[in-house]
TIVO-2410 file (N, C-alpha, C; in nm, 3 decimals):
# residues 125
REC num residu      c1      c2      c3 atome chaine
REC   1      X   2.844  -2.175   0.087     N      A
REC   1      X   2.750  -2.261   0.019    CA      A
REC   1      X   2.621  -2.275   0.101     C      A
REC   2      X   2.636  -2.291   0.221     N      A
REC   2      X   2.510  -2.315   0.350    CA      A
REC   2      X   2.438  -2.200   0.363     C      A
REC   3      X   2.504  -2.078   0.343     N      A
REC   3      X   2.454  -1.954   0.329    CA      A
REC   3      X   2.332  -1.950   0.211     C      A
REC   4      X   2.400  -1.943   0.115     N      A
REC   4      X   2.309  -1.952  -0.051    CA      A
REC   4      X   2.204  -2.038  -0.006     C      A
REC   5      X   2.245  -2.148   0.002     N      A
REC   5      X   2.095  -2.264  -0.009    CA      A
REC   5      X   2.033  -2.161   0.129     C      A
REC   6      X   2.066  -2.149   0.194     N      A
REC   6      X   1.937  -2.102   0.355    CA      A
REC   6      X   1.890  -2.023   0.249     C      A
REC   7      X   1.922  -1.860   0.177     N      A
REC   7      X   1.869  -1.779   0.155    CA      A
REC   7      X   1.777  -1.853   0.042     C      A
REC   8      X   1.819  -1.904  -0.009     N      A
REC   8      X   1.703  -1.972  -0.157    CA      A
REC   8      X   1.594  -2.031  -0.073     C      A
REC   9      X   1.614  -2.125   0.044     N      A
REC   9      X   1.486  -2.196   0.100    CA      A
REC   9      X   1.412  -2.068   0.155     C      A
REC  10      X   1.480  -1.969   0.203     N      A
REC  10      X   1.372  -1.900   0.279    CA      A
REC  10      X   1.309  -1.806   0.175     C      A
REC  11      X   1.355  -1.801   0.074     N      A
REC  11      X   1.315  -1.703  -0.062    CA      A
REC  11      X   1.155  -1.839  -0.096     C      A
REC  12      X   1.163  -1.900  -0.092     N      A
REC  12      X   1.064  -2.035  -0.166    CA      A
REC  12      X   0.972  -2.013  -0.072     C      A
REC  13      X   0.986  -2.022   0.064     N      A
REC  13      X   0.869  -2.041   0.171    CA      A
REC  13      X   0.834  -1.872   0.192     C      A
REC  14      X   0.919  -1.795   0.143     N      A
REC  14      X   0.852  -1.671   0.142    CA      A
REC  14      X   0.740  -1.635   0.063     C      A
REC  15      X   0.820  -1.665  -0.085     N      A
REC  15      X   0.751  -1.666  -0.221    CA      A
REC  15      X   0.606  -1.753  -0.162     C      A
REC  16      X   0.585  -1.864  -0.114     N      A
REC  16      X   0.479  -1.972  -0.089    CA      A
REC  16      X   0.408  -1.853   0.020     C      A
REC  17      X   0.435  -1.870   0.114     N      A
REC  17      X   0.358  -1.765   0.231    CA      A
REC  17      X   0.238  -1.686   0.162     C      A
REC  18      X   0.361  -1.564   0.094     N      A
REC  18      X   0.274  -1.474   0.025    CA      A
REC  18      X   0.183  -1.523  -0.094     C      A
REC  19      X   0.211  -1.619  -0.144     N      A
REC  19      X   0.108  -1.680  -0.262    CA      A
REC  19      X  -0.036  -1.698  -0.172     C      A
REC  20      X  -0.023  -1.781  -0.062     N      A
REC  20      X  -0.140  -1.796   0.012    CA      A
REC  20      X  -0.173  -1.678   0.073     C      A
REC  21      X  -0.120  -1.579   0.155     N      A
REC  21      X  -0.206  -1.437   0.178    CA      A
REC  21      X  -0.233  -1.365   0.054     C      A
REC  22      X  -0.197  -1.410  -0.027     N      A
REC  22      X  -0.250  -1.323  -0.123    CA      A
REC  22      X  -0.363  -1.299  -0.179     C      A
REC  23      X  -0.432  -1.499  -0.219     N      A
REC  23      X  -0.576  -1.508  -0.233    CA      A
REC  23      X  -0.673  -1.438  -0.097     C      A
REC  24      X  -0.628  -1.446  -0.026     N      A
REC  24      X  -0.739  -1.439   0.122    CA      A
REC  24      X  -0.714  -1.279   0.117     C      A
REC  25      X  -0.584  -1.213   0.126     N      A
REC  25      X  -0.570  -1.089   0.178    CA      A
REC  25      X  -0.551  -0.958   0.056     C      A
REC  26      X  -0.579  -1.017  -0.113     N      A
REC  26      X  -0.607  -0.901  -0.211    CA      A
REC  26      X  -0.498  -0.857  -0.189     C      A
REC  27      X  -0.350  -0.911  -0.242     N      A
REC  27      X  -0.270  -0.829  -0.284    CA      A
REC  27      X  -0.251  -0.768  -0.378     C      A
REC  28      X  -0.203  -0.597  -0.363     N      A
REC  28      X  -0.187  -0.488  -0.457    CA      A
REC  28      X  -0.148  -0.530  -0.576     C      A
REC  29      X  -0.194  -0.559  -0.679     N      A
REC  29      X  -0.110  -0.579  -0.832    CA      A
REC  29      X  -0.053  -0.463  -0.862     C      A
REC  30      X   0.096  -0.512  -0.897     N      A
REC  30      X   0.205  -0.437  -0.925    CA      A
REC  30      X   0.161  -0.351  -1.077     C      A
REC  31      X   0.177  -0.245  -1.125     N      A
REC  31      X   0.164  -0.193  -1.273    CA      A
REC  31      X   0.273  -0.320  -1.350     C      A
REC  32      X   0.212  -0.354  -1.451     N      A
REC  32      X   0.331  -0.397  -1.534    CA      A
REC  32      X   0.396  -0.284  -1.648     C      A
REC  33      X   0.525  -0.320  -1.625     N      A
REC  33      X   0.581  -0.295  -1.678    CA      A
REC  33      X   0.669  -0.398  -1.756     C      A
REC  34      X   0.759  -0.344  -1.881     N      A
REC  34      X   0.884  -0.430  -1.928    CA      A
REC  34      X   1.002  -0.481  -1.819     C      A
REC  35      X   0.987  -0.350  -1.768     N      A
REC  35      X   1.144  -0.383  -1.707    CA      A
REC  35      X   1.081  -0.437  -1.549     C      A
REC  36      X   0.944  -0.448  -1.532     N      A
REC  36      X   0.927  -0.534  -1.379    CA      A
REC  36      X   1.011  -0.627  -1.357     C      A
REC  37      X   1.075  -0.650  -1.233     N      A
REC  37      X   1.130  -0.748  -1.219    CA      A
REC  37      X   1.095  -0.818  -1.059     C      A
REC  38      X   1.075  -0.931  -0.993     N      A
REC  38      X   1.086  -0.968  -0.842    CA      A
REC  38      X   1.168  -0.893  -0.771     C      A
REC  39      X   1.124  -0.823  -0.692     N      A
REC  39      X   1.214  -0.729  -0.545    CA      A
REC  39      X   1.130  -0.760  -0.401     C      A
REC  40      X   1.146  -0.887  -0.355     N      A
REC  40      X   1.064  -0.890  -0.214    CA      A
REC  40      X   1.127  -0.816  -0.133     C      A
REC  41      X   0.987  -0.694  -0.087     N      A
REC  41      X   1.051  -0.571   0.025    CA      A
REC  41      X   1.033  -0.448  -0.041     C      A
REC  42      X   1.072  -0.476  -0.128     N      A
REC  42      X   1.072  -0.362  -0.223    CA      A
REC  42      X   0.959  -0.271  -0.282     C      A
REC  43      X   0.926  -0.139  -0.264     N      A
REC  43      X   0.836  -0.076  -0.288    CA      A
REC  43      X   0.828  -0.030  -0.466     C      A
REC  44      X   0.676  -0.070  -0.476     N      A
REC  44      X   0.669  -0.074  -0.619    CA      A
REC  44      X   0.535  -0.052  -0.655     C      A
REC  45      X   0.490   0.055  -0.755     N      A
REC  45      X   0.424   0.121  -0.807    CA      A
REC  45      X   0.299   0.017  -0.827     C      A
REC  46      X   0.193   0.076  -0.795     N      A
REC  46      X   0.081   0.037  -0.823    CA      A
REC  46      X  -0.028   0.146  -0.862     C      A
REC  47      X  -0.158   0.063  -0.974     N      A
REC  47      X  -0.255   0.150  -1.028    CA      A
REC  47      X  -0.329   0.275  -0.902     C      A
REC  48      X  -0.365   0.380  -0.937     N      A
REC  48      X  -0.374   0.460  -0.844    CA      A
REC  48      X  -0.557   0.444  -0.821     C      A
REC  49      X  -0.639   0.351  -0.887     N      A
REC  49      X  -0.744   0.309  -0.838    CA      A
REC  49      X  -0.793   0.204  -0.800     C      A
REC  50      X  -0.645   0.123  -0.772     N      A
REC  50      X  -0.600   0.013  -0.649    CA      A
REC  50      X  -0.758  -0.014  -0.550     C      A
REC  51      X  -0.832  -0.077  -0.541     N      A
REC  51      X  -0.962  -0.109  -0.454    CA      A
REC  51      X  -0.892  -0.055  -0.272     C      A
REC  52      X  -0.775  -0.172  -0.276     N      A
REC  52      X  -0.747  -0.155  -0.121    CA      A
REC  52      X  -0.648  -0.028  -0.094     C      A
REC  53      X  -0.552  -0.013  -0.166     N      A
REC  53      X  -0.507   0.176  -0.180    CA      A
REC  53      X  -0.644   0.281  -0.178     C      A
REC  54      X  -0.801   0.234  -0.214     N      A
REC  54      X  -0.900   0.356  -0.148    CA      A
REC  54      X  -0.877   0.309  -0.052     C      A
REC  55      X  -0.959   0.209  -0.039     N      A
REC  55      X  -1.007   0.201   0.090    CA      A
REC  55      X  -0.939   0.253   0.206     C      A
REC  56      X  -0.792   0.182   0.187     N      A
REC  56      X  -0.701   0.235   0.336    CA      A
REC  56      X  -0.720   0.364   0.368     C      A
REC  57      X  -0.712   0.423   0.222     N      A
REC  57      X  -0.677   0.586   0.213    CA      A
REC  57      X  -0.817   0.661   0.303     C      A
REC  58      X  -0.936   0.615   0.233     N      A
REC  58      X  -1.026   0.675   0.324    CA      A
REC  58      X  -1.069   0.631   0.440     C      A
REC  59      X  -1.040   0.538   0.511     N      A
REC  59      X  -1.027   0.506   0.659    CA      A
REC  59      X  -0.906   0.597   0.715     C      A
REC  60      X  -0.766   0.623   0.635     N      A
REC  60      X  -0.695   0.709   0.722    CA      A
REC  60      X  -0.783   0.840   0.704     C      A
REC  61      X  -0.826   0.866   0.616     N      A
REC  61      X  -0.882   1.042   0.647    CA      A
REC  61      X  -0.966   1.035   0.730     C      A
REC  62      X  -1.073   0.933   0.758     N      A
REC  62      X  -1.192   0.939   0.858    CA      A
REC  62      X  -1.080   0.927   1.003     C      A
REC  63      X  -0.991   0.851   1.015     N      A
REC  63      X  -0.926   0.909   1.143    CA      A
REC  63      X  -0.830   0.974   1.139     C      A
REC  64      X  -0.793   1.064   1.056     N      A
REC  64      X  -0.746   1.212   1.083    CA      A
REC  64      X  -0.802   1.307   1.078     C      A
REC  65      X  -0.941   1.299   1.063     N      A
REC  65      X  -1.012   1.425   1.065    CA      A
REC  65      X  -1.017   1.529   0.894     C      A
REC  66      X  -0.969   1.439   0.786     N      A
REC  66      X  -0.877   1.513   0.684    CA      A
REC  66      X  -1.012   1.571   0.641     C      A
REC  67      X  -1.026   1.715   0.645     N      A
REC  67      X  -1.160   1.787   0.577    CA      A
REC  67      X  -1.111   1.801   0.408     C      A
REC  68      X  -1.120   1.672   0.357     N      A
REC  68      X  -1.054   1.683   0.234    CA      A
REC  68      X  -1.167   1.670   0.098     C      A
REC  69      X  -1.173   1.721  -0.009     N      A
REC  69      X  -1.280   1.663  -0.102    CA      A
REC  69      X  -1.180   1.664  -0.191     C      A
REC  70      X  -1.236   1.642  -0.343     N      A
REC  70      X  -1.234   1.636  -0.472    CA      A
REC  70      X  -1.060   1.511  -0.483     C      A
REC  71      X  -1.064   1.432  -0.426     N      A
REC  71      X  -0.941   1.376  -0.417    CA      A
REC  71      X  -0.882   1.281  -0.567     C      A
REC  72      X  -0.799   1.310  -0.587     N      A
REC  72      X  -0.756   1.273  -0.734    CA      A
REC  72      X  -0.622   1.228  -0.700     C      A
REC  73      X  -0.615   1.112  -0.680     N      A
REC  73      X  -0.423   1.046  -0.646    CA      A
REC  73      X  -0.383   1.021  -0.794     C      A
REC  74      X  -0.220   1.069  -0.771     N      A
REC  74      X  -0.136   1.098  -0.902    CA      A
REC  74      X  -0.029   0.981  -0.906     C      A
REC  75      X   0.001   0.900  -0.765     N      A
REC  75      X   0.120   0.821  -0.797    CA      A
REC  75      X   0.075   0.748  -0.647     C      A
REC  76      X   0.079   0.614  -0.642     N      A
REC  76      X   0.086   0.515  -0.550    CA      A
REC  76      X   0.187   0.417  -0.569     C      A
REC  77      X   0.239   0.363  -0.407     N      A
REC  77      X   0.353   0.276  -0.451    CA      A
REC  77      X   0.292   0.187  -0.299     C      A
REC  78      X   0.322   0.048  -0.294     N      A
REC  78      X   0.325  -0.040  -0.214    CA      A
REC  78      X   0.399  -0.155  -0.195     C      A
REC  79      X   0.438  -0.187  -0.060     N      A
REC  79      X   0.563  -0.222  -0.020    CA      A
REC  79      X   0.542  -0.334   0.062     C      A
REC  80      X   0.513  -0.430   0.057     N      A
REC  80      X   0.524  -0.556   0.175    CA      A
REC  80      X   0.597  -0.580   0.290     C      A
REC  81      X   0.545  -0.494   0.386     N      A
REC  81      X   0.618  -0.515   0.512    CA      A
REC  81      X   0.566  -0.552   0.620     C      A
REC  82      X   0.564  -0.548   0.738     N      A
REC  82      X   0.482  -0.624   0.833    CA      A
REC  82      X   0.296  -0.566   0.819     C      A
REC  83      X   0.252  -0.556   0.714     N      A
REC  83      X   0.113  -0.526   0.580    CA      A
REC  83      X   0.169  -0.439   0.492     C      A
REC  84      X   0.092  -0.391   0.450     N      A
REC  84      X   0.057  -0.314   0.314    CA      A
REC  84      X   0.128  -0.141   0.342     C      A
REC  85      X   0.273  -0.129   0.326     N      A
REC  85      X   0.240   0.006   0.324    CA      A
REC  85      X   0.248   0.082   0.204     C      A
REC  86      X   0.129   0.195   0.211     N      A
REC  86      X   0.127   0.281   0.079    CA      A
REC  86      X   0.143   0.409   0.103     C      A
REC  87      X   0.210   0.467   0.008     N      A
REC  87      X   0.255   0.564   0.003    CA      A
REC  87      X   0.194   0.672  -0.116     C      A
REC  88      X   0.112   0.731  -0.090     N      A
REC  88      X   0.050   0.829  -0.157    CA      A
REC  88      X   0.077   0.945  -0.228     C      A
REC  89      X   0.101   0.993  -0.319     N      A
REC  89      X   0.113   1.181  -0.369    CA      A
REC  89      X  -0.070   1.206  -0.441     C      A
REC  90      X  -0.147   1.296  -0.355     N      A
REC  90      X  -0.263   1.324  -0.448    CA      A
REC  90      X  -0.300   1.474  -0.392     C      A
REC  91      X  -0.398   1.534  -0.530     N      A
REC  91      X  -0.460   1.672  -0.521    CA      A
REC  91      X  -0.586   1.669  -0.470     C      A
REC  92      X  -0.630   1.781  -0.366     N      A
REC  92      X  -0.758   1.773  -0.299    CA      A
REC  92      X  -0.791   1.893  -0.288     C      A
REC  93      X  -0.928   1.942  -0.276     N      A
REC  93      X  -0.963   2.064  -0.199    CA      A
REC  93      X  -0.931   2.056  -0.055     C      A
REC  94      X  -0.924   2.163   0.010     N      A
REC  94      X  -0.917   2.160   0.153    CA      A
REC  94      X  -0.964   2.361   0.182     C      A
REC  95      X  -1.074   2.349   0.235     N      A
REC  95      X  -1.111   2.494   0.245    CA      A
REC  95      X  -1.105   2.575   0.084     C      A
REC  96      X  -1.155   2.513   0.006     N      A
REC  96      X  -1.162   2.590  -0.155    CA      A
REC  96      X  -1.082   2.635  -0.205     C      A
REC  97      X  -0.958   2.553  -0.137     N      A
REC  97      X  -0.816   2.600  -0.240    CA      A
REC  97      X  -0.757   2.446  -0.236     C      A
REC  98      X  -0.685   2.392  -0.403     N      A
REC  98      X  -0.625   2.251  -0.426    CA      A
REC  98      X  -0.509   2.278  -0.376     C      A
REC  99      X  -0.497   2.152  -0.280     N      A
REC  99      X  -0.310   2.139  -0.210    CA      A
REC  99      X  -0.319   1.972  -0.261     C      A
REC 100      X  -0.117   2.010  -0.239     N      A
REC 100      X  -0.075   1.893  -0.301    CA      A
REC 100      X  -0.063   1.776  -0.204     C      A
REC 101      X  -0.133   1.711  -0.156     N      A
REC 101      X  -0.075   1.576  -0.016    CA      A
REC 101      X  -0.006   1.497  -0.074     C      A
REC 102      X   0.038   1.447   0.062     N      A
REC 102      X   0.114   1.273   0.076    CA      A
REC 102      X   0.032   1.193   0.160     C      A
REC 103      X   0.066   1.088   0.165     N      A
REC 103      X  -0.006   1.000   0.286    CA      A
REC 103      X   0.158   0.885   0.269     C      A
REC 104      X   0.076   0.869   0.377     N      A
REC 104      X   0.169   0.699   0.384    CA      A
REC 104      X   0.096   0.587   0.505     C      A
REC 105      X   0.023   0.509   0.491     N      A
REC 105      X  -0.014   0.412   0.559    CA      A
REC 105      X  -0.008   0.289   0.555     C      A
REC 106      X  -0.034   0.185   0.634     N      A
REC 106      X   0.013   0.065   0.643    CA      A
REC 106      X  -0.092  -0.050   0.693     C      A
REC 107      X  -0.154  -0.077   0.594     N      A
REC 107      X  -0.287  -0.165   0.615    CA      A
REC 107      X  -0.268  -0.301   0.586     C      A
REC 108      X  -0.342  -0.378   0.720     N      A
REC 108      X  -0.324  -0.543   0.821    CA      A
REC 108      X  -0.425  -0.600   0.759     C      A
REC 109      X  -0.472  -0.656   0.603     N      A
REC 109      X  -0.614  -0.689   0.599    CA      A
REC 109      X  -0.638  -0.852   0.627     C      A
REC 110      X  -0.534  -0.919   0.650     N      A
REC 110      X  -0.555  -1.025   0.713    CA      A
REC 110      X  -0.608  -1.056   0.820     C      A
REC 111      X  -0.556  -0.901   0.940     N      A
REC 111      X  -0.607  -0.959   1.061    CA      A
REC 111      X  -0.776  -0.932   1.098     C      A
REC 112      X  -0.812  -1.037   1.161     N      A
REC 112      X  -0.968  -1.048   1.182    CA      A
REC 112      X  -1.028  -1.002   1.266     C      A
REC 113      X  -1.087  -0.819   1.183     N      A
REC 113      X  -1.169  -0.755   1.303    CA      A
REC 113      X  -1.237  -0.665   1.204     C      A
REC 114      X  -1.332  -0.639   1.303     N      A
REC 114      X  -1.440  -0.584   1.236    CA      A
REC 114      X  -1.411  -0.457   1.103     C      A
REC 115      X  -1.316  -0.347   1.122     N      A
REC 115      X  -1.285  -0.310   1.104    CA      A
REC 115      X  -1.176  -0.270   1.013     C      A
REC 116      X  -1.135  -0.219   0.923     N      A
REC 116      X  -0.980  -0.224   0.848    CA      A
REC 116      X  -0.890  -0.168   0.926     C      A
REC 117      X  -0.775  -0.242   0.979     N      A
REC 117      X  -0.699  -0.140   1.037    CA      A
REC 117      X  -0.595  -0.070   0.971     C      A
REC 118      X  -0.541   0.082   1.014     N      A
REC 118      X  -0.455   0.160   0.915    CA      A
REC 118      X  -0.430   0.168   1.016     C      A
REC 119      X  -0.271   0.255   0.969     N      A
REC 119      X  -0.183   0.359   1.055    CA      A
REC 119      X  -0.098   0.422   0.971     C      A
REC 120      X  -0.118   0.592   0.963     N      A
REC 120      X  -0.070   0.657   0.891    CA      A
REC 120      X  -0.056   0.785   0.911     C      A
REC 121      X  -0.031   0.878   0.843     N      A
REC 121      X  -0.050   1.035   0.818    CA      A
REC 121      X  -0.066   1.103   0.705     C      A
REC 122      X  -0.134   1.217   0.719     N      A
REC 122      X  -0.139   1.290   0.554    CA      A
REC 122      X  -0.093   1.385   0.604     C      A
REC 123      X  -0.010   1.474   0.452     N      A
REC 123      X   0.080   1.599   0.470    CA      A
REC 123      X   0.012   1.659   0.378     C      A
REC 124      X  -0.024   1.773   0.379     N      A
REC 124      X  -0.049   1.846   0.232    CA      A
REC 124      X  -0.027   1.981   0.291     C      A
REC 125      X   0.024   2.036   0.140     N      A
REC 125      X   0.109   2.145   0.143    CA      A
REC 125      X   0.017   2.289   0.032     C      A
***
């Protein structure tokens, strides 16, 4: 019984937490769907012209060096974990031939610095 109630209080002050980073820190809106349901933790699909899914995305290419153009993302998903991680599938040029990438990064926009911070990688194949 002591079990249940802990997990419900800490489900409430979780639920509360994130209500307040959310105004300040632009959290990802989930796609709706019918069958959406609450999964805190849980990685879950979002619009693929998401404001903060660019942004992260092109701060990770400016520090990977990604000589990437014509970028067209096909599927984004984001996951609440210690920030924002997203997980990318998109088509790009790279040297005048389209490859298929991934990314996956994990963007802090709460914390206060000049800068956005990421940490990630891109794969393209």
């Amino acid at each position: 019984m002591f079990k249940s109630f802990s997990i419900a209080i800490v489900l409430v002050l979780a639920g509360s937490l994130l209500q307040n980073y959310g105004e300040a820190a632009k959290i990802p809106k989930p796609l709706r769907t019918k069958s959406a349901k609450l999964c805190l933790g849980c990685a879950r699909e979002i619009s693929t012209d998401d404001k903060e899914l660019n942004k992260g995305l092109n701060v990770l290419m400016q520090l990977e060096n990604a000589n990437l153009s014509n970028l067209k993302i096909l599927k984004a998903t984001v996951q609440t974990v210690a920030g924002y991680k997203y997980k990318t599938e998109f088509e790009a040029d790279l040297d005048g031939k389209k490859k298929l990438c991934k990314s996956t990064f994990i963007v802090k926009p709460w914390e206060k610095i000049k800068r956005l911070r990421v940490k990630g990688s891109i794969i393209c194949n």
